[in-house]
C-alpha positions in Angstrom: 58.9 92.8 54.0 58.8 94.2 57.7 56.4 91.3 58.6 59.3 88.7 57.5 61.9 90.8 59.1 60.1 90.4 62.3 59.3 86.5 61.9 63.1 86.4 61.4 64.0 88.3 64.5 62.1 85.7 66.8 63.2 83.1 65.5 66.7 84.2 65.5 65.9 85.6 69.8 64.2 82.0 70.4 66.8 80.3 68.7 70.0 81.8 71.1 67.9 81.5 74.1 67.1 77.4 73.8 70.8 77.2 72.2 73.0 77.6 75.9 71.0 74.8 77.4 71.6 72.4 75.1 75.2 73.3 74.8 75.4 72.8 78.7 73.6 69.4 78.8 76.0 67.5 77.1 79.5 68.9 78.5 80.1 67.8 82.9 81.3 70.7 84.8 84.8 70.4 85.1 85.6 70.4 88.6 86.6 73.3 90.8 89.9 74.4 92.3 89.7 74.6 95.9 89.7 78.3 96.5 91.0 79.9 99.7 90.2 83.4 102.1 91.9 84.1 104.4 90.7 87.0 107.3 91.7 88.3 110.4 89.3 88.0 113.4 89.0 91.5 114.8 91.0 94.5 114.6 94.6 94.0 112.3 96.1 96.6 113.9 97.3 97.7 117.5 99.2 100.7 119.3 102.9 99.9 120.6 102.9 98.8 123.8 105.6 97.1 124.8 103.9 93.1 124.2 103.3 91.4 121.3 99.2 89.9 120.0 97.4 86.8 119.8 95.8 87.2 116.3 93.6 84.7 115.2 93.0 84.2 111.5 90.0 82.2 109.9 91.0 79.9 106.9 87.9 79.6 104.6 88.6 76.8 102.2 85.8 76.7 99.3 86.5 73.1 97.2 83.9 73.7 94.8 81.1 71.4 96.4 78.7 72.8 98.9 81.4 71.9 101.4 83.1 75.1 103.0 85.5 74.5 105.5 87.2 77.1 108.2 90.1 76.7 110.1 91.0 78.7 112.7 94.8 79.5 113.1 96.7 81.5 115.5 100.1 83.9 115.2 102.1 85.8 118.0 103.0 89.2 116.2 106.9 90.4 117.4 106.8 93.1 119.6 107.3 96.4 118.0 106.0 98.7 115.6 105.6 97.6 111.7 103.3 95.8 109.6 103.8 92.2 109.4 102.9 89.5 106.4 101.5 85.9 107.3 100.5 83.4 104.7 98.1 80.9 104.7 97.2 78.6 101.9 98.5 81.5 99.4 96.5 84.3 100.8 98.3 87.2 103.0 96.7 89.0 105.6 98.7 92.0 107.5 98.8 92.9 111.3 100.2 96.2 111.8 101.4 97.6 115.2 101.4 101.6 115.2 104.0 103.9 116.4 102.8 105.0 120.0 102.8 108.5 120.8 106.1 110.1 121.5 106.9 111.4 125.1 109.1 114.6 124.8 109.9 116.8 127.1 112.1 120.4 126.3 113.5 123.4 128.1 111.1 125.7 129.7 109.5 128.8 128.5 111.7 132.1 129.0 110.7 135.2 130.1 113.8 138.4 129.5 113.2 142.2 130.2 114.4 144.9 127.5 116.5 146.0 130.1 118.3 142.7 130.5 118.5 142.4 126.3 119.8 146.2 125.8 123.3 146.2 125.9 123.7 142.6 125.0 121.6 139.4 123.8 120.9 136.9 125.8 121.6 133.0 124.9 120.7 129.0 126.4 120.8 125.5 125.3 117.3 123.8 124.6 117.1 120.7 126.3 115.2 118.0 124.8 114.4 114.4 125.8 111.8 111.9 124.3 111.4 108.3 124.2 112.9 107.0 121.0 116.2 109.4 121.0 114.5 110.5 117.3 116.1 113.5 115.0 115.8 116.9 116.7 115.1 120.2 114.6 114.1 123.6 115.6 112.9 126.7 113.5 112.0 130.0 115.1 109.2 132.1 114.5 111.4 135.6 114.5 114.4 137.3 113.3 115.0 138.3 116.7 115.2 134.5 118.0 117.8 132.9 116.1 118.0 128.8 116.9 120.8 126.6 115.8 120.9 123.2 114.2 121.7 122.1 117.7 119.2 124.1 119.6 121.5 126.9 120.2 119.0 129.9 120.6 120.6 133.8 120.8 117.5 136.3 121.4 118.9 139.9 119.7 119.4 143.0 121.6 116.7 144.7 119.3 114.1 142.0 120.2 110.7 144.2 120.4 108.3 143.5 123.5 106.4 140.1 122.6 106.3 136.9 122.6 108.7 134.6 120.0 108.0 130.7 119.7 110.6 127.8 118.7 109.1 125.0 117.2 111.0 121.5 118.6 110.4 118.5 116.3 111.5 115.4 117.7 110.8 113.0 114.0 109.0 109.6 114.7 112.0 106.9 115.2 111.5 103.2 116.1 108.0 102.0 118.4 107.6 106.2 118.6 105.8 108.6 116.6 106.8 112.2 115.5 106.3 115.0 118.5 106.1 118.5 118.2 106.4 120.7 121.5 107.0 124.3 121.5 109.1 126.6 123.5 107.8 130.3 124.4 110.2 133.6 124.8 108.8 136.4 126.3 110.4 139.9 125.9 109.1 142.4 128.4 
């Protein structure tokens, strides 16, 4: 019984691997869709800087045969920061420019006495300027050192000798990134 079930087994194993051939033989290959790739030559991305990029794209177009044809095309990206679609025989490729780093600067570091704190805080303005005008905030690192939504800062009367930081975040707006400078108060 095991020798049949064996005898059966090959033939069944022979029988599926001659079957495919002749069941490809007698149907033609329908024919092939071109296909299409699209790539980008070189980097797909760039740092703001004020001027837009040549990009050039390579169009591979497969039609099936052993014919594979590339095209070469070429696109001016705009000028500022984003990421920008192209298409190209339906396939998308991306060019992005980055944000460029933010240039901020802020009010300088302070330096008060306990003398000039003890009968009275003491109180200025923080100045900030950056490049892309982005949304300002401030936290302090103290209870002593008290900053307001608009960069009002009071240093307390009871202020212990040290130094107190305000943290100055200027968020990322426009072709500029996100910038965070620090100012430094010194109690003496």
């Amino acid at each position: 019984m095991k020798r049949l079930k064996l005898i059966l087994l090959t033939a069944i194993l022979a029988f599926t691997m001659v079957m495919p051939s002749f069941a490809f033989a007698a149907v033609d290959s329908p024919a092939k869709n071109p296909t299409y790739t699209a790539v980008v030559k070189g980097a797909n991305s760039k740092t703001y800087d004020g001027k837009s990029a040549v990009v050039k794209v390579y169009v591979i177009t497969d039609d099936g045969s052993d014919n594979i044809k590339t095209e070469v095309k070429t696109i001016t990206t705009p000028v500022n920061a984003g990421t920008y679609k192209y298409t190209f025989n339906g396939k998308t490729v991306y060019y992005t420019i980055k944000q460029a780093k933010n240039v901020v600067s802020v009010t300088k570091n302070k330096t008060y006495t306990k003398k000039q704190l003890k009968k009275k805080g003491k109180s200025f303005q923080i100045k900030t300027k950056s490049k892309n005008k982005g949304k300002v905030t401030y936290k302090s690192s103290s209870k002593y050192v008290k900053v307001s939504k608009k960069g009002k800062v009071t240093i307390s009367k009871k202020a212990k000798k040290g130094t107190y930081k305000i943290k100055v975040t200027v968020a990322a707006k426009g072709n500029y990134g996100k910038c965070v400078k620090y100012i430094k108060i010194r109690v003496k």
